[in-house]
C-alpha positions as CSV (number, residue, x, y, z in Angstrom):
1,X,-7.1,27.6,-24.2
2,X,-9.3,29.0,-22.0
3,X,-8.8,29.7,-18.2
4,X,-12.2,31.0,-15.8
5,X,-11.8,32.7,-12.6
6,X,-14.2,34.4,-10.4
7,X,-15.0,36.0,-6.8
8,X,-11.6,37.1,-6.1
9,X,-13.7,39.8,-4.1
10,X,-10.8,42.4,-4.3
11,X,-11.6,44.9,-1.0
12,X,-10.4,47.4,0.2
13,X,-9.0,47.3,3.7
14,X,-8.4,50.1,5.7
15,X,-11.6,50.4,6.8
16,X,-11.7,47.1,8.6
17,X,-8.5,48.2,10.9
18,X,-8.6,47.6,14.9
19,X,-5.0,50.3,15.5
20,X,-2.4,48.8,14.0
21,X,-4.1,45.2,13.1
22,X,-5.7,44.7,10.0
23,X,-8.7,42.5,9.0
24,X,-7.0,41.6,5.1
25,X,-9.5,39.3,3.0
26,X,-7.3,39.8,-0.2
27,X,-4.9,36.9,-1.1
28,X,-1.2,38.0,-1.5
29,X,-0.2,38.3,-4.8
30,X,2.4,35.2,-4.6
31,X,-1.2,33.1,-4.8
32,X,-1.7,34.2,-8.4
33,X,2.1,33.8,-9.4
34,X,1.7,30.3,-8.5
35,X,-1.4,29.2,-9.8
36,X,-0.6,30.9,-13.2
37,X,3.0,29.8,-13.3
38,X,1.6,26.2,-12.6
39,X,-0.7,26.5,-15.3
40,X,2.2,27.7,-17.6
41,X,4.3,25.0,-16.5
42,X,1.5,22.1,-17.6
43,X,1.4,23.8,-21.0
44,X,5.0,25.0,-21.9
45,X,5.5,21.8,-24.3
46,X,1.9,22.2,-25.6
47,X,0.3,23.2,-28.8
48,X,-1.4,26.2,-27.3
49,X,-1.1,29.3,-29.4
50,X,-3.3,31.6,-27.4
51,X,-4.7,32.1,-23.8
52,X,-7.9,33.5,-22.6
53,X,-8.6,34.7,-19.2
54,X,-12.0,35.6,-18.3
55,X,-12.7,37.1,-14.9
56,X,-16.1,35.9,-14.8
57,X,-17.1,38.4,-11.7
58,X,-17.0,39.9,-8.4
59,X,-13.5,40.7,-8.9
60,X,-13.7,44.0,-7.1
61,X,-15.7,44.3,-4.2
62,X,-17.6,47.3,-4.7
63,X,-21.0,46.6,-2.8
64,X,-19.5,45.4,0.0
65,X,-17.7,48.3,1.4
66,X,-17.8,50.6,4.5
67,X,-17.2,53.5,2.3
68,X,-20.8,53.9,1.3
69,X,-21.5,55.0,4.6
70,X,-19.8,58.2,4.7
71,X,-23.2,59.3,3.6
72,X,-26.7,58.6,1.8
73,X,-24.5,57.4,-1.3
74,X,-26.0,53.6,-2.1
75,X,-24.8,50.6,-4.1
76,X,-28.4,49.9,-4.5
77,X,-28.9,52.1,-7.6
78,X,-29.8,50.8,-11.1
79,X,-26.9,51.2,-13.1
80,X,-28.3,53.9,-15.5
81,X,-28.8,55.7,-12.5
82,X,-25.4,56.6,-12.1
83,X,-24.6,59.9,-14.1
84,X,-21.1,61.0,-15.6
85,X,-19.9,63.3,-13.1
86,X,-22.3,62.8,-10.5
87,X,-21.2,61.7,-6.6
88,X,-22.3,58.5,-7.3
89,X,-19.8,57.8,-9.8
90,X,-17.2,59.8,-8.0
91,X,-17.8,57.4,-4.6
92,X,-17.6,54.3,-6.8
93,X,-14.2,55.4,-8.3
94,X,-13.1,56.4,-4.8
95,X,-14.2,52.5,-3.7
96,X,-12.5,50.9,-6.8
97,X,-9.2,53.2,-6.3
98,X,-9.2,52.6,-2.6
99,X,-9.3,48.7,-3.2
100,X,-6.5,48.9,-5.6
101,X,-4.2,51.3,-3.7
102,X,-4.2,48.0,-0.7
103,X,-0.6,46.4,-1.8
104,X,-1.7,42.5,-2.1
105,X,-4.3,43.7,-4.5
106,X,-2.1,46.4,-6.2
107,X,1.0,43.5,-6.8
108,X,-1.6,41.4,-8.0
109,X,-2.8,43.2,-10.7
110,X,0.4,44.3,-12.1
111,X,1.5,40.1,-12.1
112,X,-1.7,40.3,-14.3
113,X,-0.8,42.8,-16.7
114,X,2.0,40.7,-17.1
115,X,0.5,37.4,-17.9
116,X,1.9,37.2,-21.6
117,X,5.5,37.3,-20.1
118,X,4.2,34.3,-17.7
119,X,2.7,32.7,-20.3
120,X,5.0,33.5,-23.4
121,X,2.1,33.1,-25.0
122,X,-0.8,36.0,-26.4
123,X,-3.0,36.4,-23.3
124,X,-6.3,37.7,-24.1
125,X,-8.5,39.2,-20.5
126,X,-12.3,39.3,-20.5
127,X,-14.2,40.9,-17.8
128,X,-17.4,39.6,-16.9
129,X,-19.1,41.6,-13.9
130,X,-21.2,39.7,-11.5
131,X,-23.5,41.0,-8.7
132,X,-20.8,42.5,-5.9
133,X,-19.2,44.9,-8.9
134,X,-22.4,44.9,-10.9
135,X,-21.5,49.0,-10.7
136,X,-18.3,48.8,-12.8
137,X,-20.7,48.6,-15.8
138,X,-22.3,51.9,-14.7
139,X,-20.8,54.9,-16.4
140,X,-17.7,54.9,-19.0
141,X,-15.4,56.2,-17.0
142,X,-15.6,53.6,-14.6
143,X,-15.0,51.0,-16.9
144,X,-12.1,52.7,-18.6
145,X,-10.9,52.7,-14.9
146,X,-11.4,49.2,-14.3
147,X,-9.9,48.2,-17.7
148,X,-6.7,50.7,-16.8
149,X,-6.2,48.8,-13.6
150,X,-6.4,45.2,-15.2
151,X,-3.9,46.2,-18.7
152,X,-6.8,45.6,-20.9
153,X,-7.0,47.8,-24.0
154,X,-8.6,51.1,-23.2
155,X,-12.0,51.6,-23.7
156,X,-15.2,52.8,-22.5
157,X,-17.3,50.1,-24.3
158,X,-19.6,48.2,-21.8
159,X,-18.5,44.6,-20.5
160,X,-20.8,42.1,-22.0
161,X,-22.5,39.9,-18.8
162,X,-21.9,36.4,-20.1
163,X,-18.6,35.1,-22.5
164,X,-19.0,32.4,-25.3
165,X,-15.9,31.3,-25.9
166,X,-15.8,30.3,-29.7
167,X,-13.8,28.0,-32.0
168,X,-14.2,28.3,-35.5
169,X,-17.1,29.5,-35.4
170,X,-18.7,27.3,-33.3
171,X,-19.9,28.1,-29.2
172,X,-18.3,25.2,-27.6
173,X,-18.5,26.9,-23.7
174,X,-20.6,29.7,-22.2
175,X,-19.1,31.4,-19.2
176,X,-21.3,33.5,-16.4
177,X,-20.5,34.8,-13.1
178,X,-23.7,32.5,-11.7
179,X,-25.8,35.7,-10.1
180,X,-28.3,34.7,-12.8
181,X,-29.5,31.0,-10.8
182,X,-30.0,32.9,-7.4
183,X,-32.9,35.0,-7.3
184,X,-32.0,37.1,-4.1
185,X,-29.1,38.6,-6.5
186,X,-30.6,39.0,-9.9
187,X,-33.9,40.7,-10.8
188,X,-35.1,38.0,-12.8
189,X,-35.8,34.3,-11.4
190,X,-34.7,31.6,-13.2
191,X,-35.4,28.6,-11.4
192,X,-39.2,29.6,-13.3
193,X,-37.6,29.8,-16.7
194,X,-38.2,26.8,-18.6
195,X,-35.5,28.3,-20.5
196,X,-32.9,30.5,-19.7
197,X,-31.2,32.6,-22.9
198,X,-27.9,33.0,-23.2
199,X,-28.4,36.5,-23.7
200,X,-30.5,38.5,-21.3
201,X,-31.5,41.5,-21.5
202,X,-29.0,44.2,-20.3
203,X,-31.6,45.7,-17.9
204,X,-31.9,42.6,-16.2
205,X,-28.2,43.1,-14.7
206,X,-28.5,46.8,-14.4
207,X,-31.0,46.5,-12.0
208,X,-30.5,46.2,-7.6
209,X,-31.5,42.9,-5.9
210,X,-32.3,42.6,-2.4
211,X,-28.8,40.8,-1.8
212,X,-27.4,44.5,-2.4
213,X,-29.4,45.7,0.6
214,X,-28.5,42.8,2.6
215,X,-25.0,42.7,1.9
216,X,-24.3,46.3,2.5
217,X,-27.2,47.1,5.1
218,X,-26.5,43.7,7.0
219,X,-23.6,42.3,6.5
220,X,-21.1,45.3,5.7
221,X,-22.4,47.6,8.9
222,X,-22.7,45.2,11.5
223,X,-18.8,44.5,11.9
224,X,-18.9,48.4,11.5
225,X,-21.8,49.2,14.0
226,X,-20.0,46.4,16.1
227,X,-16.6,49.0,16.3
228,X,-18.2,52.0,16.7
229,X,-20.7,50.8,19.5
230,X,-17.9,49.6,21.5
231,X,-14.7,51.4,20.0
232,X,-11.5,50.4,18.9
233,X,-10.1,50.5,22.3
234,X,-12.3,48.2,23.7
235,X,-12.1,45.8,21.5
236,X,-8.6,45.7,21.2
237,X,-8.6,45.3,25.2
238,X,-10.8,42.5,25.3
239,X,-9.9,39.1,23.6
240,X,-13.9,38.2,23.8
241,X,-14.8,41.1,21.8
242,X,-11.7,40.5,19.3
243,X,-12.8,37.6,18.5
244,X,-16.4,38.2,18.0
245,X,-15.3,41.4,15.8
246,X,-13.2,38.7,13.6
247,X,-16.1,36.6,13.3
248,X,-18.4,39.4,11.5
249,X,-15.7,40.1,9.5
250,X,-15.5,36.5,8.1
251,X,-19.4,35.7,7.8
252,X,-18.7,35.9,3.9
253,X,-16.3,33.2,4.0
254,X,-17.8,30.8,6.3
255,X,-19.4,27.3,3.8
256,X,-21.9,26.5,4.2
257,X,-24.1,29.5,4.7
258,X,-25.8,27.1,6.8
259,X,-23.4,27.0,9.5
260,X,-23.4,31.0,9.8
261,X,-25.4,30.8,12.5
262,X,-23.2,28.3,14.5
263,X,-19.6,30.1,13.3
264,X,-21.1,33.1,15.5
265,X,-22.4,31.7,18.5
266,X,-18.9,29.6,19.0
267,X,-16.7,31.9,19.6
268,X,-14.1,30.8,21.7
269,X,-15.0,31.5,26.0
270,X,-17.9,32.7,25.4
271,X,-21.2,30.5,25.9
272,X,-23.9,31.3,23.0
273,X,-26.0,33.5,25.7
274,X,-23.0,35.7,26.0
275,X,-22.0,36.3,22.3
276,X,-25.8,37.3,21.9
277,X,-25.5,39.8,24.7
278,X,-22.5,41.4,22.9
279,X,-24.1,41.7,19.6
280,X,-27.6,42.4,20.7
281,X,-27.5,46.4,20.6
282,X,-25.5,46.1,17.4
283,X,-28.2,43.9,15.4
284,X,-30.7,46.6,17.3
285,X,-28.8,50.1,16.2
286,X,-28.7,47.7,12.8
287,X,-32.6,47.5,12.6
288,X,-33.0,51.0,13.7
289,X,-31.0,52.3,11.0
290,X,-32.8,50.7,8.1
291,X,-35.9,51.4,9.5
292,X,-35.6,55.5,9.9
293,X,-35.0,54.9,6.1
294,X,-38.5,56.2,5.0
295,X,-37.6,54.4,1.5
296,X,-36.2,51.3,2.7
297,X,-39.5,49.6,3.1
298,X,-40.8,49.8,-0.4
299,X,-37.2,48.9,-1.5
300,X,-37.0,45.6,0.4
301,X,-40.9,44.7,-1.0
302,X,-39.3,45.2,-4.6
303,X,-36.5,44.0,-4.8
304,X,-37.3,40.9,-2.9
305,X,-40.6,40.7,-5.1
306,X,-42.8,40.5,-1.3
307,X,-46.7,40.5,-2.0
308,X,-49.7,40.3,0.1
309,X,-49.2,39.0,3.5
310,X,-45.5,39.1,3.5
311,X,-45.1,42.4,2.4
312,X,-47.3,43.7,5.1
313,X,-45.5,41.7,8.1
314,X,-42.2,43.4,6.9
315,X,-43.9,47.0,6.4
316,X,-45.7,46.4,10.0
317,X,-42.2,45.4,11.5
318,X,-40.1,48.6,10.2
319,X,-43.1,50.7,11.8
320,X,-43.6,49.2,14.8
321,X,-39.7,48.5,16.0
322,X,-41.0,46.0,18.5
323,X,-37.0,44.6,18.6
324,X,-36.3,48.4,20.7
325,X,-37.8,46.0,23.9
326,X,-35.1,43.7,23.3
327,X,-34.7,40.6,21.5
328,X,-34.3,37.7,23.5
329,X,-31.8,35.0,22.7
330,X,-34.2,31.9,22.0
331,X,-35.8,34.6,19.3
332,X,-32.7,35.4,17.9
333,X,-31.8,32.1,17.1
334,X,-35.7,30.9,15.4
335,X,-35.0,33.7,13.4
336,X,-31.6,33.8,12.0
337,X,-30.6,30.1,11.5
338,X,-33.6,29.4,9.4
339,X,-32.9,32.9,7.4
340,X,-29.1,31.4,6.9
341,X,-30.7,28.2,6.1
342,X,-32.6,29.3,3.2
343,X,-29.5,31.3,1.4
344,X,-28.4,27.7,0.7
345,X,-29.0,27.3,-3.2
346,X,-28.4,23.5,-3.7
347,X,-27.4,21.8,-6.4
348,X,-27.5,24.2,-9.7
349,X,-27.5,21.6,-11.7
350,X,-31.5,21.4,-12.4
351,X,-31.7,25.2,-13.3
352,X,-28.6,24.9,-15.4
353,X,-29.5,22.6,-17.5
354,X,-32.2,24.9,-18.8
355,X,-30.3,26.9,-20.3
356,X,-31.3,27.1,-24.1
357,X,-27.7,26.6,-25.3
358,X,-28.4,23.0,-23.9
359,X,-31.1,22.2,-26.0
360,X,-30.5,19.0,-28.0
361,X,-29.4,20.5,-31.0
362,X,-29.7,24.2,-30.4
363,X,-25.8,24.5,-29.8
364,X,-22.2,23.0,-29.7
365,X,-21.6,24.2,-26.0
366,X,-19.9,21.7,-24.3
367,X,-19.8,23.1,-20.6
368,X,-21.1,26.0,-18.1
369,X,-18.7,27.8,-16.3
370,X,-19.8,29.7,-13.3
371,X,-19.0,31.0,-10.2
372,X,-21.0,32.9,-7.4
373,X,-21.6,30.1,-4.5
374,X,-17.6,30.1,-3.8
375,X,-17.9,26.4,-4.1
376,X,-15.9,24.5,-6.9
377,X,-17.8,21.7,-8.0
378,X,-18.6,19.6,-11.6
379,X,-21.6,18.6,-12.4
380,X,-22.8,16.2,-15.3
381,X,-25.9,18.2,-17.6
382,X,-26.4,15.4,-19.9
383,X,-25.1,12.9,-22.1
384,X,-26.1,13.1,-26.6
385,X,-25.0,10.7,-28.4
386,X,-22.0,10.5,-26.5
387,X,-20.8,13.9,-26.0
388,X,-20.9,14.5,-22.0
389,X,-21.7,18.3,-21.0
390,X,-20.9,19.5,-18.0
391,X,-21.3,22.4,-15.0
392,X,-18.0,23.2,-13.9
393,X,-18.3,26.0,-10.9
394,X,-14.6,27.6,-10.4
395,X,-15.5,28.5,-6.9
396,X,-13.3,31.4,-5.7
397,X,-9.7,32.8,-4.6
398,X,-10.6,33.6,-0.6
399,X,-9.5,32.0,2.5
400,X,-13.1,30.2,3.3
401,X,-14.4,29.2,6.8
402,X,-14.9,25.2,6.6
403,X,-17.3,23.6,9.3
404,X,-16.9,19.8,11.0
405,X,-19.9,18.1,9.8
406,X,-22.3,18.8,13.3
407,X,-20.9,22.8,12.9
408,X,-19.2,22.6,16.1
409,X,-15.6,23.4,15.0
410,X,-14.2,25.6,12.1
411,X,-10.9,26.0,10.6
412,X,-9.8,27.9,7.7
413,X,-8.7,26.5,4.4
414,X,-7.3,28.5,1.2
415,X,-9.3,27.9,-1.8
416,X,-8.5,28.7,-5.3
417,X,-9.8,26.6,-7.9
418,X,-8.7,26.0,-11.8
419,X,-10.5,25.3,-14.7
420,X,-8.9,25.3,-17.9
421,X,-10.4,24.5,-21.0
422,X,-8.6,23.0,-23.8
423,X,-9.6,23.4,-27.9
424,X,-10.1,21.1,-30.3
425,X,-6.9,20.9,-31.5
426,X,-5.0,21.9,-28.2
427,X,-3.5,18.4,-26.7
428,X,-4.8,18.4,-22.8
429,X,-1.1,17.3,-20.8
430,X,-3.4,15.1,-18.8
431,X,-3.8,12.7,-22.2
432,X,-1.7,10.8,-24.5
433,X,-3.8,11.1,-27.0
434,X,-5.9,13.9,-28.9
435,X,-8.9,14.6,-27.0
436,X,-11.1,17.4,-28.7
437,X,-12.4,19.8,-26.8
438,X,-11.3,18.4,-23.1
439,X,-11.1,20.3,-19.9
440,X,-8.9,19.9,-16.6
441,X,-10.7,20.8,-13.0
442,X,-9.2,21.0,-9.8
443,X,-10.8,21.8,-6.5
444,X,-7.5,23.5,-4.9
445,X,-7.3,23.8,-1.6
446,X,-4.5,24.5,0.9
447,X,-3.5,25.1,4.5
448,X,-1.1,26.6,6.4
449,X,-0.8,27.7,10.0
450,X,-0.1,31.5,9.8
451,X,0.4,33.5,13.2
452,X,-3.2,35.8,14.0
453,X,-2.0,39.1,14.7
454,X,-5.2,40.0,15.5
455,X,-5.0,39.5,19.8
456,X,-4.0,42.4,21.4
457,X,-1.7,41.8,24.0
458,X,-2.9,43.2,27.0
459,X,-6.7,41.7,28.0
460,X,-9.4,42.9,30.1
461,X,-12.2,41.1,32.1
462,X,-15.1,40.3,29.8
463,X,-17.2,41.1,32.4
464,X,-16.1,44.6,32.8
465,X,-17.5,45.8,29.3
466,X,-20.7,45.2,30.7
């Protein structure tokens, strides 16, 4: 049997403190327990003789981490870039043992160096990496790290991007971490592939994508920038500013990507004017910084493959700083809700089904597993004589930001999607009868009102911070 799960985006937390109130993405372990003692439930009367696991990326959040600004250390390095020995490798050990040493992450991966015992059964773990820990392939000592951490066998060999999960002798599923059908966050583009191979090259995922910059330049230093602009104090004082500070710390979570825009600008008693005139100077100090980077403008034209026109409007833009005069409100918002509005990828369906493993005839693989978008969902591919193949996306293990359907109201839901995937052979509980290769999805989701121990007790004026 084979289980899939991806983006658990371990982090590390410290960083992200206000005092003595923490901003903790990472599930508690007691998540894990029950989703794999379910699992172990539905089988215990089964013919299942072994289990693989294959986390199928972004398990630790490396790229995403206010760690890499201690200095002029970047994520945004090409993986053969980072030398044994060197500081890079050092700081991404230091990111990968910091995330580890937070204790919902630490009891988490001791329950999963205990999965046989769970299981009673031969666990096998696979480690695909995906584009948010893309660096744990970088040196051998960081994957003998990474392996340590998760009780896989110790080794220094590199982790292969993609798993076909095989059945004797025959590929009956692929499994990827999905990076590869969004061209912001892989260097090659495969919605203009009229066929994608199941094996790229490995240069292809050693390379950085603008998403690193974006994610780390962007998205990571803004909540920071936000902290140190105003200081703990203040925010801690001022229930306006606590909340707005929350709200950068979520924007990976919110679902759409669409409603980004409109998660921001509704924070609670403040009108959309006023949580613009809070973050203004942030987004400005922001800009500034990336643009008294003499190198950042030829990295944003490469990775985000910019030519001719555009390429010079971003080049002018760094240069000229014309958002030191301000940026007024109605600007802010033509700009960034159509930017948020394009990270929306769609249905995958189109691009996956171009994979060459899906060629009539060119293979026995039954389904696609993927993850990525943090949205579990199941798509049809096609239908041979027969024989249904399918997309399954296994979505992720995060507390996700869900949106009413005109944006206007949010509420937060846990997610934590299974796929299992049963062998020929293997009888699927879900069937009287034998199935062949059969597979069991389910979009979990749960909610539970949990007390926000985020509001400090004492406010001030909102008024007064400016």
């Amino acid at each position: 049997m084979l289980i899939t799960l991806s983006d658990l985006h371990f982090a590390e937390s410290g960083t992200y403190q206000l005092g003595d109130r923490q901003f903790n993405h990472n599930l508690p372990a007691s998540v894990y327990k029950a989703y794999f003692r379910e699992i172990a439930d539905l089988i215990r009367d089964e013919f299942v003789e072994r289990i693989d696991i294959v986390l199928a990326g972004d398990i630790f959040e490396i790229n995403r981490s206010v760690m890499w600004f201690k200095d002029s250390l970047r994520p945004y390095v090409n993986n053969s870039e980072v030398e044994p020995g060197s500081a890079l490798e050092d700081r991404i050990l230091e990111i990968i043992d910091a995330i580890v040493s937070d204790a919902r992450v630490s009891e988490t991966l001791a329950m999963f160096r205990r999965l046989s015992e769970i299981f009673k059964k031969p666990v096998r773990l696979h480690y695909v990496p995906g584009n948010h820990d893309r660096l744990c392939n970088a040196s051998g000592k960081i994957r003998r790290r990474i392996r340590s951490y998760l009780g896989m066998e110790a080794s220094d060999v590199v982790f292969p991007n993609q798993y076909v999960h095989i059945v004797n002798g025959e590929a009956i599923v692929l499994v990827r971490h999905g990076h590869e059908y969004d061209s912001a966050n892989f260097s090659l583009n495969a919605r203009t592939m009229s066929s994608i191979p199941t094996y790229m090259n490995k240069e292809a995922y050693d390379a950085p994508v603008l998403g690193d910059i974006v994610t780390l330049e962007i998205a990571t230093k803004i909540p920071k920038a936000f902290k140190d602009y105003y200081s703990e104090e203040t925010i801690l004082g001022v229930e306006a500013l606590t909340s707005i500070y929350q709200r950068l710390n979520d924007f990976d979570n919110v679902r759409p990507t669409s409603a980004l825009m409109s998660f921001l600008f509704s924070t609670p008693g403040l009108t959309q004017k006023e949580v613009w005139r809070f973050i203004e100077p942030v987004v400005i100090q922001v800009l500034d910084d990336i643009a008294n980077d003499p190198s950042m403008a030829d990295k944003l034209v490469n990775f985000g493959g910019l030519v001719g026109f555009a390429a010079t409007v971003l080049r002018w833009g760094l240069k000229t700083r014309l958002w030191q005069r301000g940026i007024p409100f109605w600007v802010a918002k033509g700009l960034i809700r159509p930017a948020f509005a394009r990270t929306e990828l769609g249905s995958l369906a189109p691009i996956v089904a171009r994979e060459e493993c899906m060629r009539p005839g060119a293979s026995k693989v039954m389904a696609i597993v993927a993850g990525h978008t943090h949205e579990p969902i199941i798509e049809l591919l096609q239908t041979i004589n027969g024989q249904e193949r399918y997309y399954l996306n296994d979505g992720t293990f995060r507390n996700v930001i869900t949106s009413s359907p005109d944006l206007s109201q949010f509420g937060r839901i846990r997610s934590k999607a299974r796929v299992l995937i049963f062998e020929p052979g293997e009888r699927n509980p879900e069937y009287v009868r034998p199935t062949g290769w059969s597979f069991d999805f389910v979009a979990k989701y749960g909610y539970g009102s949990e007390p926000d121990d985020t509001q400090p007790s004492e406010k001030q004026d909102v008024a007064a911070v400016h």
